[in-house]
C-alpha positions as semicolon CSV with decimal commas, in nm:
position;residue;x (nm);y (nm);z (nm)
1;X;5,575;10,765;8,757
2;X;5,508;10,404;8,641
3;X;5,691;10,444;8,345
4;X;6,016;10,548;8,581
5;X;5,966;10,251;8,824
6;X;5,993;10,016;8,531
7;X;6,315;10,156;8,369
8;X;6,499;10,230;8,699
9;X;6,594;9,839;8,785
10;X;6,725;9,852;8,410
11;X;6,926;10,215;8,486
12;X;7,049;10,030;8,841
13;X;7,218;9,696;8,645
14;X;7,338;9,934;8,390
15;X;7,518;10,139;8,632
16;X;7,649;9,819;8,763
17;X;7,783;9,631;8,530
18;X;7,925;9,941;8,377
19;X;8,094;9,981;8,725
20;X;8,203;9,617;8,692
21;X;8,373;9,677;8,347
22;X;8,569;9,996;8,461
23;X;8,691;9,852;8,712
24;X;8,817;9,534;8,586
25;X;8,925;9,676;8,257
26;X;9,201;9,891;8,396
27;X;9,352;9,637;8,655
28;X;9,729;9,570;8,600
29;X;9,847;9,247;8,517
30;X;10,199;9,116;8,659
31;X;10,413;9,024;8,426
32;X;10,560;8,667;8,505
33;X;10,922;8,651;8,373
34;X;11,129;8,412;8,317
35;X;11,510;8,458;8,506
36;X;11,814;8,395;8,367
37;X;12,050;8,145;8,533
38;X;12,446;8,213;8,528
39;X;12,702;7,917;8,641
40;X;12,979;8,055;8,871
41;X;13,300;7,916;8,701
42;X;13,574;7,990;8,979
43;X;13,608;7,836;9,271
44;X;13,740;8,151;9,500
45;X;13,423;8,344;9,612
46;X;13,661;8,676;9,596
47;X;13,582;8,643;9,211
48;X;13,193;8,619;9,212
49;X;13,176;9,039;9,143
50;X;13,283;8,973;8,785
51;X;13,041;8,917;8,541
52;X;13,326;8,740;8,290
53;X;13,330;8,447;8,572
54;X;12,964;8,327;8,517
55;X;12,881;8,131;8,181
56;X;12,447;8,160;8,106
57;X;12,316;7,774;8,151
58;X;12,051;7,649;7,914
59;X;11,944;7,305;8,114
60;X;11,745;7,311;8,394
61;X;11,922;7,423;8,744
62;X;11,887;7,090;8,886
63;X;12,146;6,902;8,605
64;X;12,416;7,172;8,702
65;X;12,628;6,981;8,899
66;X;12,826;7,178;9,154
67;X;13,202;7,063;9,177
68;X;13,318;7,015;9,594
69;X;13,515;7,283;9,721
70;X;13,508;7,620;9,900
71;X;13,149;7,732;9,951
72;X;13,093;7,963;9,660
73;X;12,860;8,018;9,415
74;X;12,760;7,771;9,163
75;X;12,409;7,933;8,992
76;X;12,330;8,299;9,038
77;X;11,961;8,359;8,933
78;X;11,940;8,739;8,740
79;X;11,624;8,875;8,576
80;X;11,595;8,809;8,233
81;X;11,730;9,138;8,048
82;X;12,094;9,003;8,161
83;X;12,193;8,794;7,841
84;X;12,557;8,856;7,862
85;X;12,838;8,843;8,069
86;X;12,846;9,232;8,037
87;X;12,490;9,307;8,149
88;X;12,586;9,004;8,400
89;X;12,845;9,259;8,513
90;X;12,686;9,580;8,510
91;X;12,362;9,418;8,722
92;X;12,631;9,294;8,955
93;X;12,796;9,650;9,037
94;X;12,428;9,796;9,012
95;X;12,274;9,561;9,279
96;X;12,573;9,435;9,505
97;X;12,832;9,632;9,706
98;X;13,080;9,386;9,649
99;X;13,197;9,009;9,615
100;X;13,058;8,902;9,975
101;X;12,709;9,065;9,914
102;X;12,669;8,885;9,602
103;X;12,756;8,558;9,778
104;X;12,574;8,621;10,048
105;X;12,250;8,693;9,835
106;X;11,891;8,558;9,789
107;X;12,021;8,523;9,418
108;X;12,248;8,273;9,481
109;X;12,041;7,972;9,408
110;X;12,285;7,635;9,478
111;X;12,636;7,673;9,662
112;X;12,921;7,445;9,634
113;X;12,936;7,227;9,895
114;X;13,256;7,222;10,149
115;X;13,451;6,861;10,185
């Protein structure tokens, strides 16, 4: 009896921290991701379903400098898998129903602004 109330604190933090490590050990991390950022060449919004009209931009979003004009896209924000204009494309007709839902997205990061 003695010897069983001395090794049953010991058996208790044992349990414990063996609790502790299973449950930390299989946790899921989020992966934080880095976006891609496409210019909007054109200046009619009818043309913003077209993954051909967007060039990639290398320098941070805030040196893009968005020409006056019709309100239209000037940086759409995709995740970073779209490298090309063609997987530009593809996650445009995947994601949007047409030209006016990808203007009118949360992607859209800067629009041109009207005269």
């Amino acid at each position: 009896m003695k010897n069983l109330k001395i090794k049953l604190p010991f058996l208790a933090l044992l349990l414990g921290l063996g609790i502790v490590f299973v449950q930390s050990a299989f946790t899921s991390v989020t992966d934080k991701r880095a976006n891609t950022y496409w210019r909007y060449n054109p200046t009619d919004p009818a043309l913003s379903y077209s993954g051909s009209n967007y060039s990639q931009i290398t320098v941070p979003i805030d040196q893009v400098e968005c020409p006056t004009g019709l309100d239209a896209i000037c940086v759409f924000e995709a995740p970073e898998t779209v490298t090309s204009t063609t997987l530009l494309d593809s996650y445009l007709h995947t994601n949007f129903a047409d030209a006016n839902a990808v203007n009118n997205s949360s992607n859209v990061i800067r629009k041109k602004e009207g005269d």
